[in-house]
C-alpha positions, 0 to 999 in steps of 0.5 A: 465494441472495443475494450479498454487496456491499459498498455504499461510498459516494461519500464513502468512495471520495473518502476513499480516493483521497484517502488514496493520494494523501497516501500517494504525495505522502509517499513522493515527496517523503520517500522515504528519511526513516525516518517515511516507511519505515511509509508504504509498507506504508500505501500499498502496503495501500491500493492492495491494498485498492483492487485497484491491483495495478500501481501496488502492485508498485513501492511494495511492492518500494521499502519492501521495499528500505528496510526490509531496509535497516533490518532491520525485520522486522514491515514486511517481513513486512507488505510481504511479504504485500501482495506475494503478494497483488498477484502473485496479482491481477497 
């Protein structure tokens, strides 16, 4: 029986971290700016995506704060379901 790999490229992964690490750097030096507000469930998806549960849970539960302020639904809902995921995986 053969098992299923995902075969990622060097290029890829470099592309990924780079992509989290813009993500950080927005949300740190624009943490409460109203474009940043998308920005966390964008990184909060990327940790996910890349199993960084720890660091996930924090992003996760500041946009979470940020966007109930904001009543914004469609993001909670996506924030909320990176949060069961990364609870599961904690």
């Amino acid at each position: 029986m053969r098992e299923n790999y995902l075969i990622v490229s060097e290029d890829a992964i470099n592309k990924l971290d780079n992509a989290i690490e813009v993500m950080k750097l927005n949300t740190e030096l624009y943490p409460n700016s109203a474009n940043t507000y998308d920005t966390y469930d964008s990184y909060a998806e990327l940790l996910d995506h890349t199993k960084q549960y720890k660091k996930a849970l924090p992003v996760i539960q500041k946009g979470l704060k940020l966007e109930n302020k904001k009543s914004n639904t469609k993001l909670i809902k996506f924030l909320n379901g990176h949060l069961i995921t990364v609870n599961k995986n904690l």
